[in-house]
C-alpha positions as CSV (number, residue, x, y, z in Angstrom):
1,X,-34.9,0.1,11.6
2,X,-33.9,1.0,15.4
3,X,-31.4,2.9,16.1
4,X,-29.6,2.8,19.3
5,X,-27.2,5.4,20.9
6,X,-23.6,4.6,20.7
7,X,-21.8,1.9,23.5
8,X,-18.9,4.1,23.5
9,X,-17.5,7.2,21.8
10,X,-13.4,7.5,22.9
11,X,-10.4,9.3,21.7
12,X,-7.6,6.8,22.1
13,X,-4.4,7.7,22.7
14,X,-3.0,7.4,19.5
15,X,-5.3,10.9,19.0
16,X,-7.8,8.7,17.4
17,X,-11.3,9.4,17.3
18,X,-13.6,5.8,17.9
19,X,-16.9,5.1,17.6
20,X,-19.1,2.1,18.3
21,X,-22.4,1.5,16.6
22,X,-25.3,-1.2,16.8
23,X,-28.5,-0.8,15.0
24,X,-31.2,-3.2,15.5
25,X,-33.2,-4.9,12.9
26,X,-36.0,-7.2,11.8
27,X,-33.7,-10.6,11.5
28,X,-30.3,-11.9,11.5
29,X,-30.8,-12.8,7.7
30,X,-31.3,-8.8,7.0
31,X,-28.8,-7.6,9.5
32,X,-26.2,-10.1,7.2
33,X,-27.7,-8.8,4.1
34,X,-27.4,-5.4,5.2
35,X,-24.0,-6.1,6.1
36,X,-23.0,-8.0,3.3
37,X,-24.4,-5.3,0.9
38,X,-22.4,-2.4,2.5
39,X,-19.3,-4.0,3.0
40,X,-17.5,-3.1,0.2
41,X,-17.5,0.9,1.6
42,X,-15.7,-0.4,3.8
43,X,-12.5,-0.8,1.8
44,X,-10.7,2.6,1.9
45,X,-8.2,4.2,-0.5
46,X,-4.6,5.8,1.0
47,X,-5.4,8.9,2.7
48,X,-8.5,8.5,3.9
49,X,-9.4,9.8,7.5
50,X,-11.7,7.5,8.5
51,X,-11.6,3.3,8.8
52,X,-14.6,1.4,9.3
53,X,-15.1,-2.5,10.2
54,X,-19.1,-4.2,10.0
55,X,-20.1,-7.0,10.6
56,X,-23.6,-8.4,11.3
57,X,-24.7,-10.4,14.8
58,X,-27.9,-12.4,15.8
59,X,-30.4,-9.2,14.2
60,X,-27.9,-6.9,14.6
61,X,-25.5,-4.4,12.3
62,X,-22.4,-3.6,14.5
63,X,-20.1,-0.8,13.2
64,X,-16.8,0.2,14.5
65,X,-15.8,3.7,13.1
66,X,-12.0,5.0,13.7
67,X,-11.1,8.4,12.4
68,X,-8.3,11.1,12.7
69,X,-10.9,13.4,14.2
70,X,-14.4,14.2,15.3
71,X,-15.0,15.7,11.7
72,X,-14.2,12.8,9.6
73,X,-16.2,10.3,12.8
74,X,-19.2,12.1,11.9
75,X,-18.8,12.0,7.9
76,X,-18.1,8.6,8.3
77,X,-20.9,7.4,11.0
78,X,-23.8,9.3,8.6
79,X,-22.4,7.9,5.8
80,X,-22.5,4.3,7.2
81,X,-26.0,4.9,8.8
82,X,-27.4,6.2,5.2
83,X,-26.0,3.2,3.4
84,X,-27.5,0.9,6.1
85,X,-30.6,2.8,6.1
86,X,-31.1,2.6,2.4
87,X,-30.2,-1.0,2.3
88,X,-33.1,-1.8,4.6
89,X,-35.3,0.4,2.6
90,X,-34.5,-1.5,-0.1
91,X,-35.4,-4.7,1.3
92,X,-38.5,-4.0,2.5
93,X,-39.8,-2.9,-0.8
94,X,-38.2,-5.4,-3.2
95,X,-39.3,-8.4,-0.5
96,X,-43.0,-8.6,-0.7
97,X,-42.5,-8.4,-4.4
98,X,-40.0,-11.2,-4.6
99,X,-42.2,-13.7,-2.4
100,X,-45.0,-13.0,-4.1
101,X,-43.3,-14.2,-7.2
102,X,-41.7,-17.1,-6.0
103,X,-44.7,-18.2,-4.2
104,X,-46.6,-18.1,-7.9
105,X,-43.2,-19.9,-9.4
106,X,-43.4,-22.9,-6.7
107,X,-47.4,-23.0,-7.3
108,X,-46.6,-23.4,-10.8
109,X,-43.8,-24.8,-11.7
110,X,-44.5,-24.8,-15.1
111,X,-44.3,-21.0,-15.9
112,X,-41.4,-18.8,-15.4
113,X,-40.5,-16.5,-12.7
C-alpha cells in the first residue's frame, strides 16, 4: 500500500480541524473493497470529535477527516489508516488462497469448494 502525503490539512473557520487523505493501491476492485469493508467506522455516535467520509476512486481510497481539533484529526487519521492498512493486509493473504480454490472448483466441477 502507498501512502501519499495529505492534499490539504486546514482549519476552517467554523474552528474545525480538516484533513484530506488518498492512499494508493493495487486496483480499483481493492480500493472498493477496502472501502466497502471500513465504511461502517464511519458511522459515528453523538459526541464524537471527529467525522469521517470514504469513498473509493479508480485504485484509490480517498478519506476526508473533520474534527474539533488537531488531537482528535490525528486519532481519527491513524485510526482510518490502520483499518485501511489491515484491510489490505487481509486481502493479500486470504487472495491467493481463494484463487487457488476456485481455480480447483472450476477445474472440477464436480467436487466442492
Amino acid at each position: 500500500m502507498k501512502h501519499k502525503f495529505p492534499r490539504k490539512t486546514s482549519k476552517s473557520l467554523s474552528g474545525r480541524a480538516v484533513l484530506d487523505v488518498r492512499v494508493e493501491l493495487p486496483s480499483a476492485r481493492i480500493a472498493e473493497i477496502v472501502s466497502s469493508s471500513i465504511s461502517p467506522e464511519t458511522h459515528r455516535a453523538k459526541g464524537f470529535r471527529s467525522a469521517t467520509s470514504i469513498r473509493s476512486k479508480r485504485n484509490a481510497l480517498e478519506l476526508e477527516i473533520q474534527a474539533r481539533d488537531l488531537v482528535a484529526l490525528r486519532a481519527s487519521a491513524n485510526s482510518f489508516l490502520r483499518l485501511a492498512a489491515a484491510a489490505s493486509r487481509t486481502i493479500d493473504t486470504v487472495a491467493p488462497f481463494y484463487r487457488g480454490r476456485h481455480r480447483r472448483a472450476v477445474s472440477n466441477p464436480g467436487t466442492s469448494v
